[in-house]
N, C-alpha and C positions, 0 to 999 in steps of 0.2 A: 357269969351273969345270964339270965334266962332273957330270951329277947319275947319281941312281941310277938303274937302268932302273925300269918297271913291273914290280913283283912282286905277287902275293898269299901270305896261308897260312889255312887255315883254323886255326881256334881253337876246340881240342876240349879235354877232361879233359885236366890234367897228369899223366903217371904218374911223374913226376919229384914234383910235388908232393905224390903219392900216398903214395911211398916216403919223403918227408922226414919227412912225420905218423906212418907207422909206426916209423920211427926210432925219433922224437922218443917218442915214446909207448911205446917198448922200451927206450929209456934212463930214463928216468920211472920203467917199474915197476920195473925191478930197481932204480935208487936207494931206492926208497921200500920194497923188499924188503929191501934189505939195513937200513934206516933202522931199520926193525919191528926186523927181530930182531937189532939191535944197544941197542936203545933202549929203559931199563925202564920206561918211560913216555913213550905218543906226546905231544907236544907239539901246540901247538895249532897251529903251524905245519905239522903234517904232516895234520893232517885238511884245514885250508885247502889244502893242495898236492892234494888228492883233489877236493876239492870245484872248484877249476880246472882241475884236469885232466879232471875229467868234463864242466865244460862246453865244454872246446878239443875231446872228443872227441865231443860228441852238433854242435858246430858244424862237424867236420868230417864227419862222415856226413850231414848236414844238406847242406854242400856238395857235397857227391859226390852227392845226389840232385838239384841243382841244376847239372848241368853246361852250362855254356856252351856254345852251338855256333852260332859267329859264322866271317865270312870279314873275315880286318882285309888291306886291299889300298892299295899305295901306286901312284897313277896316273903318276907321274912328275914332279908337282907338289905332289899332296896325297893323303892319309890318307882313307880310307874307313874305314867298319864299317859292315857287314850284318849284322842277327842277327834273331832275332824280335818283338824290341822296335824294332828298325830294319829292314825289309823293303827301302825305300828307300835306304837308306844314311844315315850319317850323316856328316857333314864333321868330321873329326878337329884341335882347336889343337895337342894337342900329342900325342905318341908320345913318351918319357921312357924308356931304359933303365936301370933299379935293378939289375940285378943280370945279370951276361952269365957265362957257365960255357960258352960255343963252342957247345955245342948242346943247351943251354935259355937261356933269356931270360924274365926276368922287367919285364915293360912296365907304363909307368901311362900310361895316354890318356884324354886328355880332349876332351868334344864342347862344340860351341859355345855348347850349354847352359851350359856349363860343370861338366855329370858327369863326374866322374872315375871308372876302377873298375882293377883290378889286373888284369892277365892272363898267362899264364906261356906260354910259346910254343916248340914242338918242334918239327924239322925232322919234315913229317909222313911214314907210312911210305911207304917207295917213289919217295920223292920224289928229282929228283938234287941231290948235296951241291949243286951251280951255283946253284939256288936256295934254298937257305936263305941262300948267301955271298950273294946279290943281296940277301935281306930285312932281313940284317945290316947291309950297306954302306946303305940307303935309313935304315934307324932309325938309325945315325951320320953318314950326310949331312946329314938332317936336323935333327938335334943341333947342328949344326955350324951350319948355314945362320939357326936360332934364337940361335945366341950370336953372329954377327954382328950379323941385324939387333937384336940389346941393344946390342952395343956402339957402335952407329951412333946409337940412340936420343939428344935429346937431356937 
């Protein structure tokens, strides 16, 4: 089987992820707009719906001033991450794609610690499409090459 070549990408703020939360949070108020002045009394359901929504919103500004800025690199055997918790690198078990839209990727990787953390991954700018399709083909090789060695296990 021909593996994938050596890719990297760096791993910065998702402006994909960015755009979902204001979405999400632009459909939220007008539902809850429209909820108010159709409703002659707010239910205790819709204060609750305020009250998680405030904290999905102060956890997502929380994260945006927490952004990531890691290089996740696949050597052509194994998974790397370098970030500032990892200067060194870290040896990646697994690389897991949740969620593929062609050009975002939502990843969960785990180190030999056994950390796991979520990461959302863009073709970065300027970059050629040639390499994002390499960083895709290595995160489904690898996929692949995991669900053998299971099905070999005894």
């Amino acid at each position: 089987m021909n593996m994938a070549p050596s890719v990297e990408c760096p791993v910065g703020p998702s402006v994909f992820e960015q755009r979902c939360a204001w979405l999400a949070w632009g459909v939220w108020s007008l539902s809850q707009a429209v909820w108010w002045w159709y409703a002659a009394a707010l239910p205790a359901a819709w204060w609750l719906s305020v009250v998680v929504a405030s904290l999905l919103v102060a956890w997502q500004r929380w994260r945006k001033r927490q952004p990531v800025d890691a290089l996740l690199r696949w050597t052509g055997a194994d998974w790397m991450w370098f970030s500032q918790a990892y200067r060194r690198g870290t040896p990646l078990n697994k690389v897991f794609c949740a969620l593929d839209f062609q050009r975002v990727m939502l990843l969960r990787v785990e180190n030999a610690a056994g950390v796991r953390w979520w990461v959302w991954l863009e073709p970065p700018a300027g970059s050629a499409p040639q390499e994002w399709a390499a960083l895709r083909r290595a995160v489904y090789a690898t996929r692949q090459l995991e669900g053998r060695a299971a099905s070999r296990a005894p």
